[in-house]
Backbone bond lengths (Angstrom), bond angles and torsions (degrees), N, CA, C in turn:
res aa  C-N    CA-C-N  psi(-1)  N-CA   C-N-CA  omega(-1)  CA-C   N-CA-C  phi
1 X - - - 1.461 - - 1.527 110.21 -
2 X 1.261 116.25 -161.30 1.598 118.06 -167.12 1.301 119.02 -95.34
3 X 1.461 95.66 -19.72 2.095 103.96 159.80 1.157 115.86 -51.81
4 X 1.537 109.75 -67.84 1.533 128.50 -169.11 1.200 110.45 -54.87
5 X 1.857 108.42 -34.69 1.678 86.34 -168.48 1.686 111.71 -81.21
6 X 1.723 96.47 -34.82 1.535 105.54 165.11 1.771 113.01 -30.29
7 X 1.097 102.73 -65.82 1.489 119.98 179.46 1.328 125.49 -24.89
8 X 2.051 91.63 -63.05 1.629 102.25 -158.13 1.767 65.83 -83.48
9 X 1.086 173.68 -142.40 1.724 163.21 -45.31 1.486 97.67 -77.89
10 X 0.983 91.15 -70.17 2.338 87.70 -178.40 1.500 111.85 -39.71
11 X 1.620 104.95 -29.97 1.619 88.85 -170.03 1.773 107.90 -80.03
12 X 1.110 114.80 8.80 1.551 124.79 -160.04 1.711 94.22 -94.65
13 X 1.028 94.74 -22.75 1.822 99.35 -170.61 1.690 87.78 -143.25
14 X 1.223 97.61 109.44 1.532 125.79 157.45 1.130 126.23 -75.94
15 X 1.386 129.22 -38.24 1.445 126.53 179.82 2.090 101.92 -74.38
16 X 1.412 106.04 -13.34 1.581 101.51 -174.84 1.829 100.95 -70.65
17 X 1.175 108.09 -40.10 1.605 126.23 160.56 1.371 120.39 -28.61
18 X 1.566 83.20 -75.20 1.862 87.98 -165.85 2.086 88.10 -69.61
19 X 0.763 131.77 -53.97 1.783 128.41 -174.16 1.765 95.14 -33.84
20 X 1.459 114.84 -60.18 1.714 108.22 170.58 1.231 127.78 -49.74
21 X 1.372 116.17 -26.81 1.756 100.29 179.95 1.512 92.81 -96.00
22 X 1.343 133.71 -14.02 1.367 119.85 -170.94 1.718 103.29 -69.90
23 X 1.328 84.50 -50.66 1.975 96.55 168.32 1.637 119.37 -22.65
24 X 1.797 89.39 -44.11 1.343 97.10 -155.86 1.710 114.51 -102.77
25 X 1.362 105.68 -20.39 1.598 116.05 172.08 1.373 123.69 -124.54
26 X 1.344 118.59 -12.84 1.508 112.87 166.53 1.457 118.27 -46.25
27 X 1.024 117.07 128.70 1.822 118.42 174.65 1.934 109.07 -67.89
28 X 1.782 67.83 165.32 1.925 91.09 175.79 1.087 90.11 52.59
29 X 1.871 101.37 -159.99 1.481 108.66 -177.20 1.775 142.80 -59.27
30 X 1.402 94.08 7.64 1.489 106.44 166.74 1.375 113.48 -44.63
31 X 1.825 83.44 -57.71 1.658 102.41 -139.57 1.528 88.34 -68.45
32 X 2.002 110.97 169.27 2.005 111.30 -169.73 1.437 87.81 -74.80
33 X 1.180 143.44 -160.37 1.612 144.39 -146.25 1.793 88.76 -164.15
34 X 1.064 131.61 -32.90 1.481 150.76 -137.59 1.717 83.42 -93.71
35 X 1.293 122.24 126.48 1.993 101.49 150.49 0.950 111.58 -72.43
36 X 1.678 126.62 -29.78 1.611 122.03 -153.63 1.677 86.49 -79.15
37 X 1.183 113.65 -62.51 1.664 103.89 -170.90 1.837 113.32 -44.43
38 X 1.530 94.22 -47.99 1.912 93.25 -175.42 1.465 117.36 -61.47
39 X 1.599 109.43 -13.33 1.954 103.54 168.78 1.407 91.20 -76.38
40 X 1.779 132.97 -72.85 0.855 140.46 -156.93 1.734 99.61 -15.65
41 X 1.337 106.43 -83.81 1.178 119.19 175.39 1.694 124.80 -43.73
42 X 1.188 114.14 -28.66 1.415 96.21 162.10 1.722 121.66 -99.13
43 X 0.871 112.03 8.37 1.508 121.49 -174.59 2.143 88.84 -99.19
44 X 1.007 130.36 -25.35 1.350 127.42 154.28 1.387 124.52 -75.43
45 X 1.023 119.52 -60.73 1.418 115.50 155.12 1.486 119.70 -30.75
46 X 1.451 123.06 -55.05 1.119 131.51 149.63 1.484 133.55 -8.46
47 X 1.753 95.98 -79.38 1.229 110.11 162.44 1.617 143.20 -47.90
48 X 2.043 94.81 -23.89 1.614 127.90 -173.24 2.000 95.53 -87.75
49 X 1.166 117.69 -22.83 1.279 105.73 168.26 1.499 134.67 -99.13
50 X 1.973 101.92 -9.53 1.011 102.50 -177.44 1.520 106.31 -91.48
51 X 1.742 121.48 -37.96 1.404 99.47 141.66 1.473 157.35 25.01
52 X 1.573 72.65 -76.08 1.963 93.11 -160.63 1.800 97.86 -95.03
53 X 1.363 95.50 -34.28 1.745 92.62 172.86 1.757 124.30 -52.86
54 X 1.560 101.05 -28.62 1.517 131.22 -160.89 1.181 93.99 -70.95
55 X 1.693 115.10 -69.38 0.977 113.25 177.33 2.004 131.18 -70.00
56 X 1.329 99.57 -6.05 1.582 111.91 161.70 1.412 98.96 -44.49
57 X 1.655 94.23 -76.99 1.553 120.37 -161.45 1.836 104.83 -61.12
58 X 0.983 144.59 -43.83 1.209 133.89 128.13 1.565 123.02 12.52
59 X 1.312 103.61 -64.73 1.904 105.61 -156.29 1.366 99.06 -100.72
60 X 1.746 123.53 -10.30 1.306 127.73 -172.81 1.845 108.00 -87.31
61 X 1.761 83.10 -30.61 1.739 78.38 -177.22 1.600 113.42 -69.10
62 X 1.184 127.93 -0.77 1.604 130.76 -146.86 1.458 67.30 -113.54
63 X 1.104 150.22 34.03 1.283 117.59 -175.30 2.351 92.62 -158.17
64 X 1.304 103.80 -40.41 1.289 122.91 162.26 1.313 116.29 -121.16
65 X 1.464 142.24 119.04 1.308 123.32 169.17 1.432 121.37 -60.00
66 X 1.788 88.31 -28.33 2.100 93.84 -178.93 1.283 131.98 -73.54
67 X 1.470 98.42 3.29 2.001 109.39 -179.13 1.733 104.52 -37.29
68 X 0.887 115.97 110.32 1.649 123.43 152.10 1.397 115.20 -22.09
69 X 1.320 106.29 112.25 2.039 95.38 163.08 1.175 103.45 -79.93
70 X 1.500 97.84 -175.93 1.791 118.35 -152.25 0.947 99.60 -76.27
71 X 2.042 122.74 159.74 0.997 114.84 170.29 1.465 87.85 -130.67
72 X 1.465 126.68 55.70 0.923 133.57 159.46 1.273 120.88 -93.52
73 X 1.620 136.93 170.51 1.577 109.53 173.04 1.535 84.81 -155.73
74 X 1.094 141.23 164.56 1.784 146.87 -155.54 1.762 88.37 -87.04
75 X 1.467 121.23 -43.07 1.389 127.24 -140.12 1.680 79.04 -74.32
76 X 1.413 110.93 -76.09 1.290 103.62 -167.06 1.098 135.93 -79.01
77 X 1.333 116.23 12.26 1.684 134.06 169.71 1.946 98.43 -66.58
78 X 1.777 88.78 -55.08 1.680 88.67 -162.59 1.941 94.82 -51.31
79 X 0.963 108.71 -37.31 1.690 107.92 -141.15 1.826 91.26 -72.62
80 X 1.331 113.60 -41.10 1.244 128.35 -175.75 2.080 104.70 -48.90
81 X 1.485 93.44 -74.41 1.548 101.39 152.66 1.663 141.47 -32.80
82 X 1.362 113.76 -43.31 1.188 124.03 144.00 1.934 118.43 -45.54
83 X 1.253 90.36 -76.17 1.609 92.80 -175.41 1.289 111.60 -41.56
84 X 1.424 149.59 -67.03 1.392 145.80 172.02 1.437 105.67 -48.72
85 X 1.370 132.98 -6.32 1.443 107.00 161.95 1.339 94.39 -74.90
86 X 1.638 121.25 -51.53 1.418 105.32 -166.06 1.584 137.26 -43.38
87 X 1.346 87.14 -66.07 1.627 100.28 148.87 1.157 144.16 -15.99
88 X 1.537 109.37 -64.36 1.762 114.82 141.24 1.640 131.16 -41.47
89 X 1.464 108.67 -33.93 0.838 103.65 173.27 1.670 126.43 -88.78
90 X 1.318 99.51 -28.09 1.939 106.24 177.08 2.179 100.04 -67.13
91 X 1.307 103.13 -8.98 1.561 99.59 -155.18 1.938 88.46 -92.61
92 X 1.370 103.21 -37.05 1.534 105.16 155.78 1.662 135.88 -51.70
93 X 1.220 114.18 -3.05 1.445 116.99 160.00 1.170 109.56 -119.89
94 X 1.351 141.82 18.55 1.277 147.69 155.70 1.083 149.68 -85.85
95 X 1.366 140.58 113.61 1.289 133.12 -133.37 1.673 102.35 -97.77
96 X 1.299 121.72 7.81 1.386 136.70 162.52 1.345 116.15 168.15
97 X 1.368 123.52 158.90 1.462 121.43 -175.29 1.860 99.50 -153.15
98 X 1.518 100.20 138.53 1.849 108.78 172.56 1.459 130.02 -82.73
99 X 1.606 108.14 103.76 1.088 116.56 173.43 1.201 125.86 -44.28
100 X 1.401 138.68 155.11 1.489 115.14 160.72 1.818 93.31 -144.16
101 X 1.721 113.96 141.41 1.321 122.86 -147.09 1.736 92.13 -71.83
102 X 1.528 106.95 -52.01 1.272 117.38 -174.30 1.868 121.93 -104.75
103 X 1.473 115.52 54.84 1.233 122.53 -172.20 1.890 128.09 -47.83
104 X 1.500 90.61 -26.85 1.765 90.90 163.49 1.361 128.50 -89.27
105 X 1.467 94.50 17.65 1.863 100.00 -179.38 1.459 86.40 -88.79
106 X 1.282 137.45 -49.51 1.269 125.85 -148.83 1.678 131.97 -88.87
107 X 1.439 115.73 143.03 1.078 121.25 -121.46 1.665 93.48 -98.49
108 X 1.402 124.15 148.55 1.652 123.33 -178.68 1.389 95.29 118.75
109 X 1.724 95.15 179.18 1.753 107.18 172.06 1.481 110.43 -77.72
110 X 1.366 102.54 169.08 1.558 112.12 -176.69 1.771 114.24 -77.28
111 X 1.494 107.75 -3.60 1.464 113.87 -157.49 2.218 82.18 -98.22
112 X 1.180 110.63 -21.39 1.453 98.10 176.62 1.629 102.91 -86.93
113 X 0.990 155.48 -0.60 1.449 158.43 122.35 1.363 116.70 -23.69
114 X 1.147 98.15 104.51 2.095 119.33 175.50 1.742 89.24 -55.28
115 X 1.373 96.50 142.51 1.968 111.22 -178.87 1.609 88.42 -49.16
116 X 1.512 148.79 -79.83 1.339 128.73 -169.80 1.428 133.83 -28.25
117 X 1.781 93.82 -56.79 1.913 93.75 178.12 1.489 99.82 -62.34
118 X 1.459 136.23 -30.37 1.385 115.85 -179.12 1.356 134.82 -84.00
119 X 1.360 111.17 -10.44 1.623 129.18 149.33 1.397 100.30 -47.97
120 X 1.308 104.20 -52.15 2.100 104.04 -150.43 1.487 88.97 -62.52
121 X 1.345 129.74 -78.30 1.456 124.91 158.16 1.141 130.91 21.71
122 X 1.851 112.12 -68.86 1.246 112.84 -169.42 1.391 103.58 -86.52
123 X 1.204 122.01 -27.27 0.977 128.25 -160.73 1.827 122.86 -77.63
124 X 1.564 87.20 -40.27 1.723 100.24 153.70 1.865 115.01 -49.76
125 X 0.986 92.42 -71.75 1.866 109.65 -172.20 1.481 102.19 -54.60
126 X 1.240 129.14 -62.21 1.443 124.54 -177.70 1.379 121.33 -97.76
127 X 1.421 109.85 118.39 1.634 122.22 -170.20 1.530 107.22 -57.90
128 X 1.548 129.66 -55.02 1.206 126.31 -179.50 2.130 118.93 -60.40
129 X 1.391 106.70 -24.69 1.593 110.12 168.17 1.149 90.64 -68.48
130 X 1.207 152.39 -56.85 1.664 154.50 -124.10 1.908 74.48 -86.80
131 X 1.223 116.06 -63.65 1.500 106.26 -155.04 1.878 123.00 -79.18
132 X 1.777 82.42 -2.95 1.829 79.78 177.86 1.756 93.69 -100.75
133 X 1.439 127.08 -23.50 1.466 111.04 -172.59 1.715 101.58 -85.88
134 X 1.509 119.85 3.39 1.145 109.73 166.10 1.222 105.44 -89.62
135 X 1.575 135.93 -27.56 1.477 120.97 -175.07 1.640 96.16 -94.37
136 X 1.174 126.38 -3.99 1.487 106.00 169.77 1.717 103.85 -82.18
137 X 1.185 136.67 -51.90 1.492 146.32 156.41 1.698 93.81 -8.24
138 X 1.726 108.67 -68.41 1.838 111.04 -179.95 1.662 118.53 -28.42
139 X 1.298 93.79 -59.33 1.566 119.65 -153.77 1.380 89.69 -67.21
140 X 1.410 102.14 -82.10 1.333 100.97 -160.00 1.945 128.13 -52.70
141 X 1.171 104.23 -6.86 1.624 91.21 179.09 1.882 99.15 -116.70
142 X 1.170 113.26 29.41 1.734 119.81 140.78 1.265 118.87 -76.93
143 X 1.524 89.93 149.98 1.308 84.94 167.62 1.663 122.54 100.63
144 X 1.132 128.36 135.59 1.511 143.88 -167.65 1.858 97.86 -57.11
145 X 1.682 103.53 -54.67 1.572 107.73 -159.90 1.715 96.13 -59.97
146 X 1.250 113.85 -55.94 1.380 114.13 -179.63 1.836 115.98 -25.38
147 X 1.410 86.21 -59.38 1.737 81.53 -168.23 1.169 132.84 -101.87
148 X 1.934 104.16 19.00 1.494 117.23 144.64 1.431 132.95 -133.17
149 X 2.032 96.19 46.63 1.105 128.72 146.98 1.511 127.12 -34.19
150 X 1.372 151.15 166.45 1.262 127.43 -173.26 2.011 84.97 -109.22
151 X 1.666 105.50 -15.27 1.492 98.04 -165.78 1.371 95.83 -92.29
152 X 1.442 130.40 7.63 2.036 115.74 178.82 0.975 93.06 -67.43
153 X 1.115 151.10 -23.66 2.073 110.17 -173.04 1.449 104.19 -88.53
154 X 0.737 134.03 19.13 1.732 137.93 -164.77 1.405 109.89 -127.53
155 X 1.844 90.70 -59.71 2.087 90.44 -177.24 1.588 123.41 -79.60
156 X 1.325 97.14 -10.82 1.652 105.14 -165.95 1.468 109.39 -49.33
157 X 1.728 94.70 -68.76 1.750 111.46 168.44 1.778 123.69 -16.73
158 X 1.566 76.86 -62.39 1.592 96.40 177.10 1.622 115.31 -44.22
159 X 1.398 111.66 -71.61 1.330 133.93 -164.88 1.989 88.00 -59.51
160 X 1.124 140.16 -34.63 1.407 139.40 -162.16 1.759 89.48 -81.96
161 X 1.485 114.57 -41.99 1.366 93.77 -158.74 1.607 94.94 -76.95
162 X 1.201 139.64 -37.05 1.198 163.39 -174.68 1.509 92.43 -44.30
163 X 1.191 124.30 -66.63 1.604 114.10 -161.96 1.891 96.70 -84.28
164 X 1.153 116.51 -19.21 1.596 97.32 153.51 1.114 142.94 -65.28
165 X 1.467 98.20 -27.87 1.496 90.17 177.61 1.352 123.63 -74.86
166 X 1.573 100.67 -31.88 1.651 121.86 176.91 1.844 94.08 -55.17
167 X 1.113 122.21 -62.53 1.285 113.10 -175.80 1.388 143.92 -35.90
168 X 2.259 85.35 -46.19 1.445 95.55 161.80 1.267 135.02 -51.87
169 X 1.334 110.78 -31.62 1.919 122.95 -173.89 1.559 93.36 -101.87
170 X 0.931 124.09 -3.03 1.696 105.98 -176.93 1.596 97.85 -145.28
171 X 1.158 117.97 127.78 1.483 110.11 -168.64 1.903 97.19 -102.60
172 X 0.919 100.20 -25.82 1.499 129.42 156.83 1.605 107.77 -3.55
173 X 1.140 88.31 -64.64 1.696 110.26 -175.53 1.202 117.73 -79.87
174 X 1.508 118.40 32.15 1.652 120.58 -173.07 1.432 96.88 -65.97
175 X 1.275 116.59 -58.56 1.479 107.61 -152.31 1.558 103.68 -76.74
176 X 1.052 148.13 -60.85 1.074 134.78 177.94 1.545 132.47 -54.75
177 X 1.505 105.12 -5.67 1.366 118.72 168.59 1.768 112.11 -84.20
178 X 1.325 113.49 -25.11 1.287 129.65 -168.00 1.686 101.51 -91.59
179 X 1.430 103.24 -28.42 1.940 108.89 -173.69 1.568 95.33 -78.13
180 X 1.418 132.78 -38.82 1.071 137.08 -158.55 1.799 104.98 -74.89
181 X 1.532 104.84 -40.61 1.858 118.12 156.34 1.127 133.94 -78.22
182 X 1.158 123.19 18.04 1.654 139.22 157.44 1.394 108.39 -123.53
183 X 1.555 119.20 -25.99 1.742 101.86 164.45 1.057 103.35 -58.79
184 X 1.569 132.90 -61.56 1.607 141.57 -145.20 2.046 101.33 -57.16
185 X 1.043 115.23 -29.23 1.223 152.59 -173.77 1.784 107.38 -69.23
186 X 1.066 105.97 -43.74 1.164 122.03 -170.28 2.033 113.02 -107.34
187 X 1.470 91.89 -2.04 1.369 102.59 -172.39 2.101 107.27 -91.68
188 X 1.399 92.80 131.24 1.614 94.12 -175.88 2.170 105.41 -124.33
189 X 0.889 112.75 145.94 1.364 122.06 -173.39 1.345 112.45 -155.61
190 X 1.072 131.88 88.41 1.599 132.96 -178.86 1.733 115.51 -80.57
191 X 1.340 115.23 -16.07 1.328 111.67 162.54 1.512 115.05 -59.20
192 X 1.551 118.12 -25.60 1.767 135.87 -144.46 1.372 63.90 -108.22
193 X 2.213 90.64 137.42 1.252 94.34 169.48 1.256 119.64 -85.60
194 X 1.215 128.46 -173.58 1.976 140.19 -155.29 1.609 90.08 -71.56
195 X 1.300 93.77 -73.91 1.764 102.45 -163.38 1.944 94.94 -49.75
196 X 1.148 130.14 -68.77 1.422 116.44 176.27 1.395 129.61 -31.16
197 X 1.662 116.04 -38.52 1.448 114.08 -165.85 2.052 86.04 -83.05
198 X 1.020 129.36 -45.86 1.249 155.16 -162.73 1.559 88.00 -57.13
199 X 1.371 138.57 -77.13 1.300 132.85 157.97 1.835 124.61 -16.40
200 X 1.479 99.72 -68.34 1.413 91.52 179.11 1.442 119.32 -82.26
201 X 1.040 138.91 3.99 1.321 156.28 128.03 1.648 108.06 -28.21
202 X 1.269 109.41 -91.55 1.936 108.71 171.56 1.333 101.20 -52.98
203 X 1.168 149.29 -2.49 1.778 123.41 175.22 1.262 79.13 -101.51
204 X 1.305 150.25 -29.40 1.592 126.87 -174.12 1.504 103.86 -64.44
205 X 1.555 125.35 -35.19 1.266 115.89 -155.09 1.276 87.71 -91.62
206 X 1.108 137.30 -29.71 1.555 125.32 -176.57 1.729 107.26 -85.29
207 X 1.339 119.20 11.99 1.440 102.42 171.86 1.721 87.56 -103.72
208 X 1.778 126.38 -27.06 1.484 99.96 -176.97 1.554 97.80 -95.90
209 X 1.013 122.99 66.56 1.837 117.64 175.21 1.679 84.76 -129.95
210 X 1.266 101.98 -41.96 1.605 116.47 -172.69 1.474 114.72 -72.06
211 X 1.043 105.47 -24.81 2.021 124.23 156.93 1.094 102.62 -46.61
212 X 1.393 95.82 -97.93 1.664 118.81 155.28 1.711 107.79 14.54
213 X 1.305 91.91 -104.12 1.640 93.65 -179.77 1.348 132.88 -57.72
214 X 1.343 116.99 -19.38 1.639 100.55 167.66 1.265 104.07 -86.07
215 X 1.564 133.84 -10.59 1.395 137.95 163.63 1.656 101.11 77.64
């Protein structure tokens, strides 16, 4: 049908991919402005993972007949995808937000979840959120405005523990988890006091030591 073929074509060109989630989670004026365009685009993306799962599940059955089919479905992939743009974006007017390492342990509805723990969430469970809130993590802490923001001493932390955790469940995200710990690294602010810049400085090196070791 017109998913699949959509599907199996996007997966042929990867950079058409990553250009869709950038569409869809890059901050500020990156990100599309449009909702109708920003589903568009994740309801393809969508389609570019269910694809690739197909054909996962495909090469697994030749190997187990009992491989599990998907419990993916196009409808709620897009919507899932959608929501972590939002998210990214409400987490962009925030002067910090609480990570939590293991967000599907915890117990209640998802609507009592601070916008961070519910990023971490999606972001665990769905591989393509994991890879646009790691390139929004990129984007957003470039750059001059970033790091004489009035919210960098507050969000930085945040945004560091944030792309770890994504890292932990998705190893996926090495490199852009590792770009995000050599910007912080590279970040100078003389208004920010010593001991503060000096702080987020050692959590940068201890988020790429932590690279490092899971390799």
């Amino acid at each position: 049908d017109a998913t699949n073929f959509i599907g199996n074509l996007l997966i042929r060109y990867p950079i058409a991919i990553e250009a869709l989630l950038g569409y869809i989670y890059k901050p500020g004026n990156q990100r599309v402005r449009s909702v109708v365009t920003r589903n568009k685009c994740a309801r393809l993306a969508a389609m570019a993972v269910l694809g690739a799962e197909k054909q996962a599940l495909s090469e697994a059955r030749k190997i187990d007949q009992n491989t599990a089919e998907l419990e993916l479905d196009e409808v709620g992939l897009t919507r899932m995808i959608s929501e972590g743009s939002r998210l990214c974006e409400q987490l962009e007017n925030m002067v910090s937000f609480i990570v939590t390492a293991d967000p599907n342990r915890k117990k209640g509805p998802a609507a009592a979840l601070n916008p961070g723990e519910q990023l971490c969430a999606l972001a665990v469970k769905y591989a393509p959120v994991s890879r646009g809130v790691a390139m929004w993590a990129r984007e957003i802490t470039k750059g001059g405005e970033f790091v004489h923001s009035a919210s960098y001493p507050t969000i930085s932390p945040s945004i560091m523990s944030l792309v770890r955790v994504v890292f932990l469940h998705h190893p996926f995200t090495r490199d852009d988890t590792c770009e995000v710990g050599f910007g912080f690294l590279k970040h100078n602010n003389s208004e920010i006091a010593y001991q503060t810049m000096t702080h987020i400085k050692e959590q940068s090196l201890r988020l790429l030591l932590f690279v490092c070791v899971r390799g």
